[in-house]
GULUMKE-656704 format. One record per residue (C-alpha): x, y, z; residue in three letters; residue number from 1. Coordinates in nm, 2 decimals. Example, Ala and Ser with C-alpha at 12.3 -4.5 7.8 and 13.67 -1.06 7.14 Angstrom:
// residues 2
((1.23,-0.45,0.78),ALA,1)
((1.37,-0.11,0.71),SER,2)
// end
This chain:
// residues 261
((-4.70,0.02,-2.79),UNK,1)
((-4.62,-0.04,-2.43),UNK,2)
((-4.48,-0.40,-2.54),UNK,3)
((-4.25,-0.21,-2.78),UNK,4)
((-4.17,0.02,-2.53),UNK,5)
((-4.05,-0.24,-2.25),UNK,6)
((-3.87,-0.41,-2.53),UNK,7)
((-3.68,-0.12,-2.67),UNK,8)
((-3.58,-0.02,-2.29),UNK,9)
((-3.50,-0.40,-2.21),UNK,10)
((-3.27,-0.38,-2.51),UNK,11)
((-3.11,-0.03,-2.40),UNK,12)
((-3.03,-0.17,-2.07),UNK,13)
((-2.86,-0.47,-2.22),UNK,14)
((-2.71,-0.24,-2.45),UNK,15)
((-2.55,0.00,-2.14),UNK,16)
((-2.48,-0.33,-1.92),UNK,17)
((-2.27,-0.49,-2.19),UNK,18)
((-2.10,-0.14,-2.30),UNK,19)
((-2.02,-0.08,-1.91),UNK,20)
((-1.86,-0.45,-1.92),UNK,21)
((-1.65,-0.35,-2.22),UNK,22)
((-1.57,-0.03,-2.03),UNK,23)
((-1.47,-0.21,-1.74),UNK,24)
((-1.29,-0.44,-1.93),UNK,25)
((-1.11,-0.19,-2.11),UNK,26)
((-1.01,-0.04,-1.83),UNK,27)
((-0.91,-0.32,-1.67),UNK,28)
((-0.66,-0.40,-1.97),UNK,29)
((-0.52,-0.02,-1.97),UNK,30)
((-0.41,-0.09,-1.60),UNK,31)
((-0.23,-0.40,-1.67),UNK,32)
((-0.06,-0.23,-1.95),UNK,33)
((0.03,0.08,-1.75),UNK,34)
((0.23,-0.17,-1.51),UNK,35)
((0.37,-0.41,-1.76),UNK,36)
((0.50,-0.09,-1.98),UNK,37)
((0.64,0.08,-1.66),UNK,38)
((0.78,-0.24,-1.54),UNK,39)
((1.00,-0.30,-1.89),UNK,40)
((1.15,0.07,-1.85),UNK,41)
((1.26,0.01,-1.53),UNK,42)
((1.40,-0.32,-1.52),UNK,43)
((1.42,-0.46,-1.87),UNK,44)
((1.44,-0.84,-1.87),UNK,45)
((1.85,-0.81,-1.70),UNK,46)
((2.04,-0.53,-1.58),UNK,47)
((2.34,-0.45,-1.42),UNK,48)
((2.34,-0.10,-1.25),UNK,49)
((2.58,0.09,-0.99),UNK,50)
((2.39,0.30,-0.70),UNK,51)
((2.43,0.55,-0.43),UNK,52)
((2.21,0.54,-0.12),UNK,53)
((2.19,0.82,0.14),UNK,54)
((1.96,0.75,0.43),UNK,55)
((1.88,1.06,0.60),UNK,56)
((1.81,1.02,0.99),UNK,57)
((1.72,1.37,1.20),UNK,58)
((1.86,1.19,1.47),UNK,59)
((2.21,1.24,1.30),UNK,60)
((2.43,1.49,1.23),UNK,61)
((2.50,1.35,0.84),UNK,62)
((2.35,1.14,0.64),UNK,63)
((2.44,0.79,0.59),UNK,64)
((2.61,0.67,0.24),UNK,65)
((2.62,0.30,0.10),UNK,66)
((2.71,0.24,-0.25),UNK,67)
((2.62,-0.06,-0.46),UNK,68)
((2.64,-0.26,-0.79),UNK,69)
((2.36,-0.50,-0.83),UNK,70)
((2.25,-0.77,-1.10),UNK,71)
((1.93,-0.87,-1.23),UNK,72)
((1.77,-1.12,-1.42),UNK,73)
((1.44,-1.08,-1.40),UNK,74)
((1.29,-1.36,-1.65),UNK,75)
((1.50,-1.65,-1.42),UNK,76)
((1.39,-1.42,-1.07),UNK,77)
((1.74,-1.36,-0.97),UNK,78)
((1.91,-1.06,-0.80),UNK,79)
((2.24,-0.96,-0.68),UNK,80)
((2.31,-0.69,-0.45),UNK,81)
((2.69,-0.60,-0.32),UNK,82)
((2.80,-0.33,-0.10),UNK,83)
((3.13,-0.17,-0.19),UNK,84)
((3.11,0.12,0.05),UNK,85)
((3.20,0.26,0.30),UNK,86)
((3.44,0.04,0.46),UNK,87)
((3.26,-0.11,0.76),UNK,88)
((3.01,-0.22,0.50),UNK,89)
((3.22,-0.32,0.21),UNK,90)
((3.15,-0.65,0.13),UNK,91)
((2.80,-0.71,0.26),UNK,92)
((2.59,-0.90,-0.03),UNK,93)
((2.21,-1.00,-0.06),UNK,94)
((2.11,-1.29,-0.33),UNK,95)
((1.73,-1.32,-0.45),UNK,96)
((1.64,-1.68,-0.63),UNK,97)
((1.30,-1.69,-0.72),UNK,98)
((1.15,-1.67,-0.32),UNK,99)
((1.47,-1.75,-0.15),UNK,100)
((1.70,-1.46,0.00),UNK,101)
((2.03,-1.46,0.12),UNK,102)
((2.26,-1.21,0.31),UNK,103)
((2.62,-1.24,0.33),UNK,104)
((2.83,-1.04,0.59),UNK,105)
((3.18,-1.05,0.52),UNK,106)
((3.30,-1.01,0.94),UNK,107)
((3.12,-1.28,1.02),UNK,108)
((3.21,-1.51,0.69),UNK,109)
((2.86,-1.66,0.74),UNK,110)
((2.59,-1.66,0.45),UNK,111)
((2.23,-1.61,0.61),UNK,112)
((1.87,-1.69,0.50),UNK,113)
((1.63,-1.41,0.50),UNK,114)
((1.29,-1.59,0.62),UNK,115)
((0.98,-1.36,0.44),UNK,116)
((0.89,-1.25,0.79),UNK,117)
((1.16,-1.02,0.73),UNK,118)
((1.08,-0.86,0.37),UNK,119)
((0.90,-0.56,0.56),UNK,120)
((1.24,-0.51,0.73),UNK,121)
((1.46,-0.22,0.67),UNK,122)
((1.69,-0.29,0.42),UNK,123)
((2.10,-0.20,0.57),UNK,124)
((1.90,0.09,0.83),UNK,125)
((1.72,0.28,0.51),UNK,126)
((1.35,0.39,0.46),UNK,127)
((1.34,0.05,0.20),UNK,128)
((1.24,-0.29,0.27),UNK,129)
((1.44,-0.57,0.18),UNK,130)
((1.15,-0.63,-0.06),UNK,131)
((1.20,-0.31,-0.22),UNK,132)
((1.59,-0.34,-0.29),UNK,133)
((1.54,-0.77,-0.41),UNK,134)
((1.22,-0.75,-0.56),UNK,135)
((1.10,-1.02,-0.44),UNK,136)
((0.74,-0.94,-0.52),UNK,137)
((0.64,-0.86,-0.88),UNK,138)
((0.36,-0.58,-0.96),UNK,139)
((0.30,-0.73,-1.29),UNK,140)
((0.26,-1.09,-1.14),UNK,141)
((0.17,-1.02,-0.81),UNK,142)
((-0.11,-0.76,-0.80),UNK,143)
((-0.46,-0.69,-0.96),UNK,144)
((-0.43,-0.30,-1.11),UNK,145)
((-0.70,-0.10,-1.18),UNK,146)
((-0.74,0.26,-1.27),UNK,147)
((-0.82,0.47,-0.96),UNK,148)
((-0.83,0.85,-1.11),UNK,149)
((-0.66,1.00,-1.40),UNK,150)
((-0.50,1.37,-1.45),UNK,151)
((-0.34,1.60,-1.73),UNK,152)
((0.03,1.60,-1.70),UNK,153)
((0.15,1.98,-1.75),UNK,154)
((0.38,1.92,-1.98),UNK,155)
((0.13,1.67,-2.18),UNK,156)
((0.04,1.36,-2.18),UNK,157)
((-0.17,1.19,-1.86),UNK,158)
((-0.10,1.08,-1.53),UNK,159)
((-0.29,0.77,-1.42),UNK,160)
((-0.34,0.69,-1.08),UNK,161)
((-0.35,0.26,-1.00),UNK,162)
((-0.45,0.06,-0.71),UNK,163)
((-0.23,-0.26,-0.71),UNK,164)
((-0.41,-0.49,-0.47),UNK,165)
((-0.21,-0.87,-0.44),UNK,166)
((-0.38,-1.17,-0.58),UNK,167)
((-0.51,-1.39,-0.40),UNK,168)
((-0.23,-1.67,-0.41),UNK,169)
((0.02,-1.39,-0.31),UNK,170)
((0.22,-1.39,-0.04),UNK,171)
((0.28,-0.97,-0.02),UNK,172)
((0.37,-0.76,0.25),UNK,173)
((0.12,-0.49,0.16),UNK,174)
((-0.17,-0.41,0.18),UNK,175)
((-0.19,-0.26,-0.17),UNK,176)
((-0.01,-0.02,-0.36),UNK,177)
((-0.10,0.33,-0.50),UNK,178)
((0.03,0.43,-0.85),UNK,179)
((0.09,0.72,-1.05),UNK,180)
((0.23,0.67,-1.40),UNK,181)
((0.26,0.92,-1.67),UNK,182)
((0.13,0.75,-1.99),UNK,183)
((0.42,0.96,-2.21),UNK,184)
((0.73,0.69,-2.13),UNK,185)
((0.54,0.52,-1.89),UNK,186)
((0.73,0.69,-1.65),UNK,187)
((0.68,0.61,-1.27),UNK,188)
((0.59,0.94,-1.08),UNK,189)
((0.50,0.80,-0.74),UNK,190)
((0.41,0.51,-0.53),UNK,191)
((0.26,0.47,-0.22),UNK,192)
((0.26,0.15,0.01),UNK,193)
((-0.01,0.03,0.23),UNK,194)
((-0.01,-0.20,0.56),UNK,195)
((-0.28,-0.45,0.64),UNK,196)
((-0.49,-0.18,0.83),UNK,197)
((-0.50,-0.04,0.53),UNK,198)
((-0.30,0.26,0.70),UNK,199)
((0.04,0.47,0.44),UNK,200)
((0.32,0.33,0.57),UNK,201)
((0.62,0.48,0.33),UNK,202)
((0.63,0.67,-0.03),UNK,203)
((0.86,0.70,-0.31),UNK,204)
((0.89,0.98,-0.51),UNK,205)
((1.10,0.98,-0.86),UNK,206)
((1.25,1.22,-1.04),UNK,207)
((1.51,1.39,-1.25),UNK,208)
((1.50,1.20,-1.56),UNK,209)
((1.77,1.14,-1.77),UNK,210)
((1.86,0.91,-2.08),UNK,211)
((2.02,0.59,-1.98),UNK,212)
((2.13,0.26,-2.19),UNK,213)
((1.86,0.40,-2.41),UNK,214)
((1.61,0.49,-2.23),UNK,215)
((1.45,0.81,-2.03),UNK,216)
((1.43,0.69,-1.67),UNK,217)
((1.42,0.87,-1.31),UNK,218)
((1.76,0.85,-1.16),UNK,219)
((1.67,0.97,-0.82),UNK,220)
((1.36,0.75,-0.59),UNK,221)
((1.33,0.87,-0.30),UNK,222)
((1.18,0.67,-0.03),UNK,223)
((0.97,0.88,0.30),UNK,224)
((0.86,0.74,0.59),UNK,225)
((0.52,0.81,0.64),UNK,226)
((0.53,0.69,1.00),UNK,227)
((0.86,0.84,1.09),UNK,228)
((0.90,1.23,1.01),UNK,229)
((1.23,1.34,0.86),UNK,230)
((1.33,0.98,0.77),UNK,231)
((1.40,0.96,0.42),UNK,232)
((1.66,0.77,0.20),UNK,233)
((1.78,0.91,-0.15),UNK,234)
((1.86,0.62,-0.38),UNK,235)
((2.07,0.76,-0.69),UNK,236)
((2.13,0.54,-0.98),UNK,237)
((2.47,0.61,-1.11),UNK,238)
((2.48,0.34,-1.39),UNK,239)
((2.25,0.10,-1.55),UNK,240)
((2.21,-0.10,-1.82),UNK,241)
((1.99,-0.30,-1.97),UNK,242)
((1.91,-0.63,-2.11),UNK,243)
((2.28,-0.78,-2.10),UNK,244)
((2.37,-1.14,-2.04),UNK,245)
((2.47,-1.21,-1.72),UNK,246)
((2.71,-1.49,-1.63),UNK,247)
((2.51,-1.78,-1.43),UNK,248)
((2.78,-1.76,-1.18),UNK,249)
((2.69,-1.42,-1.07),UNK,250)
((2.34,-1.55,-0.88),UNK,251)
((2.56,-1.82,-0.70),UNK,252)
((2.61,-1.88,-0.32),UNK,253)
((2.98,-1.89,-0.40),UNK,254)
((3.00,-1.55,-0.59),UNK,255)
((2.81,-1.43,-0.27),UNK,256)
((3.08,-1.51,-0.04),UNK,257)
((3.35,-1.48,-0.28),UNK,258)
((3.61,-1.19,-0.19),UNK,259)
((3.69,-1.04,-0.53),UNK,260)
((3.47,-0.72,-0.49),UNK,261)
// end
């Protein structure tokens, strides 16, 4: 009897060890899903889409306003940014190809090369990183997600809270990334970046949803400075849509210098 005994609790904790493996496993999967979902509804394989920044300063007496049109094809890693106002702005471009960024400034006529030193760098004096506006890092291809916490949604649905953390061949710029995703749309709710000291360095917040090209998507992120109180920047999208071909001419050095704005 005490030989059946240890055998039928050696079997029961192989049971619970491969079931918690499964779990993990599981779990592991629902993450990667989470991200991959949330990734498609925001960016689609190509977009085109016109924005309005405000970067709010309590230094100043207004905020500052930029808007943009921008391109993306995210299967070939390509991005387009240009600046059409205000005035003293007008002009300025950014172009993404796979790692490689670009910046054109249309006073000086001189196209410059972004080294990845500088990805953590504001992007045109806002709360975003030049990272944030090019994408140059993916969270589908460049983080390991895993389900931190998860939460009922009050109007249905649950909120899942992930921990991006980069793989290990990533070059990133943080530390990790914090997560919340409602599961109804996949909807991005909130993010929350990370430095190497592991210390919050900035949030986004997104909200007021609206049907776009198709789709129910936040039109308003809003990045805060977690270092720097007051400092925020309001990004609005105005326009977007999705999954369009885009001209290969567009992700060119000579489009990115080219006057026709």
């Amino acid at each position: 009897m005490k030989f059946l005994n240890k055998g039928l609790l050696g079997l029961g904790l192989i049971l619970i060890g491969l079931a918690l493996g499964l779990s993990l496993k599981a779990q592991s999967l629902g993450a990667e899903e989470l991200v991959k979902e949330m990734d498609e509804l925001m960016r689609g394989e190509s977009s085109y889409s016109q924005m309005r920044m405000r970067i709010h300063n309590p230094d100043w007496s207004k905020p500052r306003e930029l808007e943009m049109f921008a391109y993306e094809d995210k299967l070939q890693e390509k991005f387009f940014i240009r600046i059409t106002a205000p005035a003293r702005d007008r002009g300025t471009g950014f172009l993404k190809i796979g790692k490689n960024l670009w910046m054109f400034v249309p006073g000086t006529e001189r196209v410059m090369k972004i080294p990845p030193s500088m990805m953590r760098e504001s992007w045109m004096g806002s709360d975003f990183t030049n990272d944030d506006l090019v994408r140059e890092s993916s969270l589908v291809k460049d983080y390991i997600p895993k389900i931190i916490t998860t939460e009922a949604h009050p109007e249905g649905g649950t909120i899942y809270q992930l921990e991006l953390v980069p793989k290990p061949e990533s070059a990133i710029i943080w530390r990790k990334i914090l997560v919340w995703v409602w599961d109804r749309g996949y909807l991005p709710l909130r993010e929350q970046f990370f430095d190497e000291q592991n210390k919050p360095v900035n949030e986004i917040v997104f909200s007021q949803v609206k049907k776009m090209s198709g789709r129910e998507i936040p039109t308003v992120w809003e990045m805060r400075s977690l270092t720097k109180p007051g400092h925020k920047t309001t990004l609005e999208l105005l326009e977007i849509k999705f999954d369009l071909k885009i001209e290969p001419g567009i992700f060119t050095e000579r489009n990115l210098k080219s006057r026709n704005w």
